[in-house]
N, C-alpha and C positions, 0 to 999 in steps of 0.2 A: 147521611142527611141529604135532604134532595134540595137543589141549587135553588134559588128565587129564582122565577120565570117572571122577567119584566118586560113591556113593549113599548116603553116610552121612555127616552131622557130624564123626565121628571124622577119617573120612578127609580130611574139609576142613579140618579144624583142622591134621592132619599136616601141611600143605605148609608150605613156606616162604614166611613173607609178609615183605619189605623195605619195602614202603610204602605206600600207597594201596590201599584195596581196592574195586574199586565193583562192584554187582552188578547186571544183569538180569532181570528177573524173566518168566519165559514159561510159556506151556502147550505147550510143543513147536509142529511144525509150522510149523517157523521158517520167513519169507520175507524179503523187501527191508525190511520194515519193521522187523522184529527186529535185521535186520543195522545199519542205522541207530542204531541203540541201540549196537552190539557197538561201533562204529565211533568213535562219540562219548565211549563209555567210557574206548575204548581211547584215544583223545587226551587227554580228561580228565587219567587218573593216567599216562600218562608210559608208556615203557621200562622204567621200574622198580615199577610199581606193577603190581597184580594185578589182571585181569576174568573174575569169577565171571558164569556163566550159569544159570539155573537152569530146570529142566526137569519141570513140577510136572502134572499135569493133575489140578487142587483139585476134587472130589465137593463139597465144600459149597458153590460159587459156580452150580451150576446146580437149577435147579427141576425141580418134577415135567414132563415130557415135554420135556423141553429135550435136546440131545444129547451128554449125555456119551460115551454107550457108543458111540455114533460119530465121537465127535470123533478126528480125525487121532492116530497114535503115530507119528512118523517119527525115533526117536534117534538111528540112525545117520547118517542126513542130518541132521538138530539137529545135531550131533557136528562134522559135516564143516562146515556152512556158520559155528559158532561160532567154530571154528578157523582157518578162512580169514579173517575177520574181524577175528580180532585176541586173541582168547577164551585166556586161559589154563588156566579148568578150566569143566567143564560137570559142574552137581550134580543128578542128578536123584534124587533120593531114591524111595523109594515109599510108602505111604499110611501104613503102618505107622510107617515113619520120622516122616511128618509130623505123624500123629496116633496117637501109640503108646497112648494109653489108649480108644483106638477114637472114635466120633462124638464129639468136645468138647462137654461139660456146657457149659463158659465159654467164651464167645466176645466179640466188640468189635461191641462195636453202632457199628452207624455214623451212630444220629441223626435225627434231622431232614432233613440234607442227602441221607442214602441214602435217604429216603419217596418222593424229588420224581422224576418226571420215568424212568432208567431201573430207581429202586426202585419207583417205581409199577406199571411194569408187570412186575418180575420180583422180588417182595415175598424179603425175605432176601438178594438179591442180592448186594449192602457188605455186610452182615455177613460172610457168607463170604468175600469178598477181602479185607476188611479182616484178617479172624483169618487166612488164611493169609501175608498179606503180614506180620503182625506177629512170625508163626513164623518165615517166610522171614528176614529181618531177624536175629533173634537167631539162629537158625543157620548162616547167611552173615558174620552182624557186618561189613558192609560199612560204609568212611568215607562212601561216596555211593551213591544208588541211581538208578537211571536208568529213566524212565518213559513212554511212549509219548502226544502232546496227542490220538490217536484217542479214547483210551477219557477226555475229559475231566475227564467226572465223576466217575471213577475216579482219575484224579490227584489230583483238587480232596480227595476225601476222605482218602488215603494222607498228603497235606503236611499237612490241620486232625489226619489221627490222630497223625503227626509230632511235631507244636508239642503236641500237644494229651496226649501220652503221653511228651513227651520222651524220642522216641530221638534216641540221637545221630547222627542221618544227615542228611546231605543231600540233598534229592529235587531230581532236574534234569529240567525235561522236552525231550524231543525231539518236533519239530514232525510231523506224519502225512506218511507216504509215500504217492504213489498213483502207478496206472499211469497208462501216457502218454492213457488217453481219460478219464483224473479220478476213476477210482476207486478209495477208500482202499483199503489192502491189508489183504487178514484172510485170518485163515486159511477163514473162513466160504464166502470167493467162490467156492469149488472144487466149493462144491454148488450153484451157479446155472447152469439152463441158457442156451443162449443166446439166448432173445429176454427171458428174467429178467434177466441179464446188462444185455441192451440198455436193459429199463426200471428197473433200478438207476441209472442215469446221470445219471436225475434228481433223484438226491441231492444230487450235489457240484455240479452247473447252480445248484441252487436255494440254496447256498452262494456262489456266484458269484457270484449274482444278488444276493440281503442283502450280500455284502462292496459291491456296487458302488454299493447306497443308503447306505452307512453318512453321506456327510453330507446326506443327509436327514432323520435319523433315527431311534431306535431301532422307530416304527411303521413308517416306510418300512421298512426291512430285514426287518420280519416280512411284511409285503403282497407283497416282491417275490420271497421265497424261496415264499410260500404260491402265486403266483400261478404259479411253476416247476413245483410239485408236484400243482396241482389236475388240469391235463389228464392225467399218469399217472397217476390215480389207479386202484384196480379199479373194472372194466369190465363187464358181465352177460359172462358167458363167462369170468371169474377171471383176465382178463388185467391187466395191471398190478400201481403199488403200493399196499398195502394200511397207509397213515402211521398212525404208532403218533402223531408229536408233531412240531412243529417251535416250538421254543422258543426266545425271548432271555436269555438268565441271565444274573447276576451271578456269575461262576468262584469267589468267596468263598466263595458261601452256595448257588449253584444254583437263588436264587428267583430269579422272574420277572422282567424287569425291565417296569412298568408306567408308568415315567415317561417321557415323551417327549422330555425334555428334560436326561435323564440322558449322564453325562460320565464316563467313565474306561474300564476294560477290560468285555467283555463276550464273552460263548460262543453263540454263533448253532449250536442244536444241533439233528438230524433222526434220526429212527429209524423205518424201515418193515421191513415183511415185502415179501420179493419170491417168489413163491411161498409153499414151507415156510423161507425161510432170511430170518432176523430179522437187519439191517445196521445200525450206527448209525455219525453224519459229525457233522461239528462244523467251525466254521471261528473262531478268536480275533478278535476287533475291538474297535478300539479308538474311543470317542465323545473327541471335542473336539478337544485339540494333540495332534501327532502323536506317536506312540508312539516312543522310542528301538530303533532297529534292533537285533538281537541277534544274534551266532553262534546257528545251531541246539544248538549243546553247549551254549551257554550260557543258552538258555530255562529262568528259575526261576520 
């Protein structure tokens, strides 16, 4: 059965909710990895609880020359692929809806952890997903919301604005999807040609490479992801990739980790340009005893 397609509040408050409501939160252009989300929701709350999809493409999370105005509109496939999923409504509101009194005076800053790393290089960036996710949330009023470990540091800041703004929801994350030759799924890959493509690859290698020093480590893990990414790198002729960062964080705070002899969870993170198209990977690790296994739904 195909999801209610609503574009307003009103309309979403109309339905009938019996139990559980958890929502997704997306910019369209849904793939494998979205569905991943739809799927986990859907197990989550049950047959009798509800999964809200939401189909936003936010103006305020991109900067000057970034591409909004070409980023992907595909709703009717949205529509279809939510549905098949598991999706009981898909809200895609429109800008007006989301920001009726035009560009927001007030917004959520997001801090110190939005400065580091991908606020650094796309200044405002949390700011804007944070004040849309904060909308999204009170216009959805979902019990749980469900988030993607692609966009990390993007998680990292939505659960400190959580606890930190006391909503009442619960943020679960789901672990990144990739294709079968290891690369994350984004809506972004569809502008890579193919030999871009090919030197992409050496993102999630060099992710492999740090997961497999992890008991060396937190300096081995940085040496052996850098050591992955130095021969890609651009090349006179603009071939290759052009690395923004490849970082060790702490998933709390997002700073650095500089101790070597540091122990508990840690976000092995990479962000390059592969031509014109900006990608970012991340892989979770964990330093010391080993980490307890998790369902993917049940990643908090």
């Amino acid at each position: 059965m195909s999801p209610h397609l609503v574009a307003t509040a009103a309309e979403l408050r109309s339905l009938a909710r019996e139990a559980e409501r958890a929502v997704v939160m997306t910019m369209g252009a849904l793939h494998e990895g979205h569905a991943a989300l739809v799927r986990a929701a859907r197990e989550l709350v049950g047959p009798e609880g509800q999964v809200v999809v939401t189909v936003f493409v936010n103006p305020l999370q991109f900067g000057a020359g970034e591409d909004l105005d070409r980023y992907p509109r595909t709703l009717d496939a949205d529509v279809q692929l939510a549905g098949k999923e598991g999706a009981d409504v898909v809200f895609a509101p429109s800008v007006a809806e989301v920001y009726p009194g035009g560009e927001p005076q007030v917004r959520i800053s997001a801090g110190p952890m939005g400065a580091v790393l991908e606020g650094a290089f796309r200044p405002g960036h949390f700011d804007g997903v944070l004040t849309v996710v904060a909308k999204l949330l009170h216009l959805t009023a979902p019990d749980v919301a469900f988030f993607g470990q692609k966009d990390a540091q993007q998680l990292s800041l939505v659960r400190r604005m959580v606890r930190d703004l006391n909503f009442p929801v619960e943020v679960v994350a789901v672990p990144t999807v990739r294709e079968p030759d290891g690369l994350a799924l984004s809506s972004r890959n569809r502008y890579l040609s193919d030999s871009e493509r090919a030197g992409a690859l050496a993102l999630s290698r060099a992710l492999r490479a740090g997961e497999q020093a992890v008991p060396q480590g937190p300096a081995a893990v940085l040496r052996a992801a850098r050591q992955v990414l130095e021969p890609a790198a651009v090349r006179p002729g603009g071939q290759g990739l052009d690395v923004d960062y490849v970082a060790l964080v702490d998933p709390g705070s997002f700073a650095e980790i500089t101790d070597d002899v540091w122990r508990g969870d840690a976000v092995l993170a990479v962000a390059a340009r592969a031509g014109t198209t900006r990608l970012i990977d991340n892989v979770p690790l964990h330093f010391g005893t080993p980490h307890p296994a998790q369902h993917p739904g049940e990643a908090r």
